[in-house]
N, C-alpha and C positions, 0 to 999 in steps of 0.2 A: 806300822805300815811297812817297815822293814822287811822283818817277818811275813808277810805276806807276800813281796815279792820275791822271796828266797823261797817260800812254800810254791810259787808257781813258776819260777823261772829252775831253778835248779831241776823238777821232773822234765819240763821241757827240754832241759840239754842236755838230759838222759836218754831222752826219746831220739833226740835229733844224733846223740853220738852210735845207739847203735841203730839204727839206721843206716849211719856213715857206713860203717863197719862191717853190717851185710848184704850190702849193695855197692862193692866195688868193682862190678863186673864192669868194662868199660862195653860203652855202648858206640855206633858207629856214628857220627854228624855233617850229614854233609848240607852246610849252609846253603842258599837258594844263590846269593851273589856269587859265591865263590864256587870253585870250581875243585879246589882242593879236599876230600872230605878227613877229618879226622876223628880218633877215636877220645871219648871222655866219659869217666865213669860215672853212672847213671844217677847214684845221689849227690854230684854236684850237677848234673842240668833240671835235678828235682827241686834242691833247695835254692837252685839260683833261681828256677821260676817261682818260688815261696815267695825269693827278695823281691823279686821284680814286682810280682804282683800287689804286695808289702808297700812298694814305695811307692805306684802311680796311686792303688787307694791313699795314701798319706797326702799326695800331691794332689787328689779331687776333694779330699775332704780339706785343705791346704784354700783352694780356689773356694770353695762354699762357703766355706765361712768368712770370708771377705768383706760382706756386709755388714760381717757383728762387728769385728774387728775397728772396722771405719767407723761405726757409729758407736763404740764406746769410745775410739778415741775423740770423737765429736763430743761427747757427754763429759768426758773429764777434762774438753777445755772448756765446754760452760760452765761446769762445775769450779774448777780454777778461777774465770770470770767471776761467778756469780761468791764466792769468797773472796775474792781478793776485793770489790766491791762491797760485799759486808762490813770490810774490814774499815776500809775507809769511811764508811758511814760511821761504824762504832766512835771511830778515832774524832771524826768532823763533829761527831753528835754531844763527843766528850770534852773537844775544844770549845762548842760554844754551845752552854746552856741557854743562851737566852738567842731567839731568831729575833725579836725586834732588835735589839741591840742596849736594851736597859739590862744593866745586872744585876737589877732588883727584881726581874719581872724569870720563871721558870719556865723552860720548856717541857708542858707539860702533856704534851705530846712522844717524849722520850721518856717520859717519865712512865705515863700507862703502859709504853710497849717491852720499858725495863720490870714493869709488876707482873705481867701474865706471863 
């Protein structure tokens, strides 16, 4: 699996370094708030709109999944519950064989559900 991200990230920073490299013509920016404009070279307002765009998908796909999120962790505390409650039954079922309270008589009720 390594390997494979070295197979696709390593071209990618290949692509992205020259890129960098023949594109440092600064380009002019003059922001809409501000009134000062300045100059910045053109593959960093490229790759900065990459990041940007990069991170609001990361942060919708972040907000969507939300519900899976919640409901497995809803699922692994029943799950938790519903073991930790096996447990004690094993444990209850294995301190007292007998439910009438003769210890001559089986429960044979734990008994059929320890055979299947």
């Amino acid at each position: 699996m390594k390997r494979l991200a070295w197979l696709l990230t390593l071209p990618l920073a290949v692509v992205i370094v020259v890129f960098a490299v023949n594109n440092r013509t600064p380009v002019p920016m003059d922001p809409w708030p501000l009134d000062q404009p300045f100059a910045v070279p053109l593959y960093i307002i490229v790759l900065g709109a990459l990041l940007l765009g990069f991170i609001a998908g990361a942060l919708v796909q972040w907000a969507a999944a939300g519900k899976r999120r919640s409901q497995a962790r809803r699922n692994l505390r029943r799950l938790n519950e519903l073991e930790r409650a096996g447990a004690a039954a094993k444990t209850a079922g294995a301190n007292s064989n007998s439910p009438s309270g003769d210890p001559g008589q089986t429960n044979t009720r734990l008994l059929t559900a320890a055979e299947s």
